[in-house]
N, C-alpha and C positions, 0 to 999 in steps of 0.2 A: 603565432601559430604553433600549436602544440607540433614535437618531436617524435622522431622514429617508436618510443615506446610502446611494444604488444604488450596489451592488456593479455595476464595468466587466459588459458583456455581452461574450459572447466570438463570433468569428467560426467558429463551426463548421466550417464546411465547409473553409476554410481550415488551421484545427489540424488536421484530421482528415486531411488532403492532406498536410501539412508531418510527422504523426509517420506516417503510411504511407510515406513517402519513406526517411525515418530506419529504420522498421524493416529496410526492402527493404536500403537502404546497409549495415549495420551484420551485414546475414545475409550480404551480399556481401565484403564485407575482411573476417571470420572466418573464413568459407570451410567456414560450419555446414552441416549438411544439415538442417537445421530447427531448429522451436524448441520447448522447455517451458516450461511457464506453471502453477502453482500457481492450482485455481480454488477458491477457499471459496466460492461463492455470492453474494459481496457484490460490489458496485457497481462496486470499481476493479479485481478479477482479471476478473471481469464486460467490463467496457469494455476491458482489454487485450486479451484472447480475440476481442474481436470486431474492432477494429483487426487483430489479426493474422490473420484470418481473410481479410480483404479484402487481400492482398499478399500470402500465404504459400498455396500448398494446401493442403489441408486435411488429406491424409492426412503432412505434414509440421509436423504441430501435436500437442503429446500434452499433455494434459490430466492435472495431475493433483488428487483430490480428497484431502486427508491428513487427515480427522476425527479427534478424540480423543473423553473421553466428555464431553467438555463443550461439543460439536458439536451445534448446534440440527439434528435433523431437515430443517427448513424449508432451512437451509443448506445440506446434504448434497444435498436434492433441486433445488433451485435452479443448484447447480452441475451436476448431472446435465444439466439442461433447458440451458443453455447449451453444451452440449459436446453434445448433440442436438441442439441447435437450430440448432449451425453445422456441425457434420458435421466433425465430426474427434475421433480416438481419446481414449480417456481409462481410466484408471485409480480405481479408490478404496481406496485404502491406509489402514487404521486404523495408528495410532503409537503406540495405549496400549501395546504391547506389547515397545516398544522404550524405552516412558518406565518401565516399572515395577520393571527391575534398579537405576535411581538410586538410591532413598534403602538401599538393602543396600551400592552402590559407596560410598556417603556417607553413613554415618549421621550423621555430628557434624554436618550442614548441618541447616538449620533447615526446609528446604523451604517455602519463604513462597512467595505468591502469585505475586510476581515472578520469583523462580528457576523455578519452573515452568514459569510463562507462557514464559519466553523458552526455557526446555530444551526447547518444544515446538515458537516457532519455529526453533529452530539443527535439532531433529533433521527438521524439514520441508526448510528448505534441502537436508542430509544427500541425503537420498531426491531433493530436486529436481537437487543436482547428478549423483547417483549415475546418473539416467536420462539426464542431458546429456553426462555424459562416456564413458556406455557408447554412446549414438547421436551422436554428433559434433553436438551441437546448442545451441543458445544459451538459458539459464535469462533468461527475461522477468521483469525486474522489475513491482511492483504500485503502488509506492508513490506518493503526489502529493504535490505540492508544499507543501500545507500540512502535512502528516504530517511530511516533510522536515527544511522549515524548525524546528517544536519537537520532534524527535527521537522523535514516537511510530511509532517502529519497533526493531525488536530487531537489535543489531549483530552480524552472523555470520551474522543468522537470514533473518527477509524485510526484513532491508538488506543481504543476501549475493545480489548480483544480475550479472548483465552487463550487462542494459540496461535505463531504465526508461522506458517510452514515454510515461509521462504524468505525470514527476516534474517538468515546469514547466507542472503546470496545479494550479491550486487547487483544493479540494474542491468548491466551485461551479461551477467549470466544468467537473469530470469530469461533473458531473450533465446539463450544458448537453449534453456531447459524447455520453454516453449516450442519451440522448431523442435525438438528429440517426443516432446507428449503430441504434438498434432494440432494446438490450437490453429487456427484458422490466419491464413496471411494477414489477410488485411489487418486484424487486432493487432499484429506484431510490429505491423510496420505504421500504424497511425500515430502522429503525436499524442506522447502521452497528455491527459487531463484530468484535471480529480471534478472540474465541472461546477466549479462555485461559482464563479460568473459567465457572465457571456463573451467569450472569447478568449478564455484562460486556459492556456499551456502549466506545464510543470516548467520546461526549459526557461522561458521566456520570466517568468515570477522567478524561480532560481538566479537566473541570470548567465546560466552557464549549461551546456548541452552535457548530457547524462555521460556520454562517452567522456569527456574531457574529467567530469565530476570522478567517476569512477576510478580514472588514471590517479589523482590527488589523491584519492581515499585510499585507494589501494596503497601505493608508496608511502602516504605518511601513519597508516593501521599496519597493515602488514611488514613493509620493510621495515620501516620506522627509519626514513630518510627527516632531514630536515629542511626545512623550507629553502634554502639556496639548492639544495639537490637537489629535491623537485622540479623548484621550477627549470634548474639546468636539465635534467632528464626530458621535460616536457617542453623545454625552447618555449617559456611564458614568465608574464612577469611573476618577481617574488609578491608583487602587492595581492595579486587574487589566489596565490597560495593563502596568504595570511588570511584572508577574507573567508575563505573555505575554513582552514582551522578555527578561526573565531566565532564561526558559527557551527562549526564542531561543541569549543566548547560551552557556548551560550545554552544547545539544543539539550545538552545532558538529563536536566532538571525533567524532563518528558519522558525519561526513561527510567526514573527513578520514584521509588515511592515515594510520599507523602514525608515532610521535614514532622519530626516531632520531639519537643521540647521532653526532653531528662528532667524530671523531678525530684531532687533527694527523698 
């Protein structure tokens, strides 16, 4: 059982000042004419949506919603309510329809959970670029800093971004930032899900509840404690510190450009 440690409090109004600036800058040196944003209903396309709402107009903001069939209802409609709720366009594009020529183009593949999962998110990027580059407009990343840092994101897919407005805040504090802009309870408080399968949590695939992740991330990035202080800080074993850092630095290569070979 993790220990007395309070995770830092974050200065809201300040981040929320500091990534509207960023967004504003960042749609200016592109020379976009707006932005697209991928909304599932959850917590972080949620809080980017509404960040850009406050800097962008609104009719310069497109929504898009890309359900498959393993798309909770609840999610579908949740993002609907955000993209109503801030007044700006949106779309709902189903992709079962573009996933289901794979396994004919590939039969020898084995179709596991994971090839799926991420064929679902690369063909969403697909669609999220396809509407960016037909309106000259900048694809909004989702992702946060804890997701990041252990590599739960799909590379090509929704780690195929231009820009990510809240990819140095931790999972804890999108939450802090959310409650200060106004998204909507219910999305803050549902378990998160990226929605690749049926029945799929973040927690549960992680192996570890965001709060606990966050405590490890934070002490071993920011303090720069080593794994016996951690886990003494957090009253857990040193074995799933280690497990968190090794998938630290496994995840790296996702965040790094393309290896390329030096030619004399």
């Amino acid at each position: 059982m993790e220990g007395e440690f309070k995770f830092p409090k974050l200065d809201a109004q300040n981040a929320v000042e500091k990534i509207c600036c960023f967004i504003k800058s960042k749609l200016e040196e592109s020379k976009a004419n707006g932005l697209v944003i991928g909304l599932s209903g959850g917590i972080d396309s949620s809080t980017v949506a509404y960040l850009c709402a406050r800097v962008v107009e609104r009719d310069n903001i497109l929504g898009l919603i890309l359900p498959s069939e393993t798309t909770s209802k609840e999610d579908i409609e949740d993002a609907k309510t955000v993209a109503e709720n801030l007044g700006i366009k949106y779309k709902n594009l189903h992709i079962d329809p573009l996933i289901e020529p794979f396994p004919e183009l590939c039969p020898e593949c084995s179709g596991s959970a994971l090839a799926n999962g991420n064929l679902k998110a690369r063909i969403r990027m697909m669609l999220l670029y396809y509407h960016s580059n037909s309106m000259n407009r900048l694809v909004m990343g989702t992702g946060n800093k804890t997701e990041l840092f252990v590599g739960y994101f799909t590379k090509y897919g929704d780690g195929g971004v231009d820009i990510l407005p809240i990819g140095d805040l931790y999972k804890t504090h999108v939450k802090e930032i959310a409650e200060y802009i106004g998204v909507p309870k219910n999305i803050i408080e549902k378990a998160p899900t990226a929605g690749l399968w049926t029945g799929q949590t973040d927690e549960e695939e992680l192996g570890i509840t965001y709060d606990l992740l966050d405590k490890i991330l934070y002490l071993m990035t920011d303090e720069n404690l080593n794994i016996p202080n951690i886990a003494e800080c957090l009253k857990i074993e040193e074995d799933e510190v280690l497990r968190i850092k090794n998938r630290v630095e496994s995840s790296k290569h996702k965040l790094s450009s393309p290896f390329l070979i030096e030619i004399d």
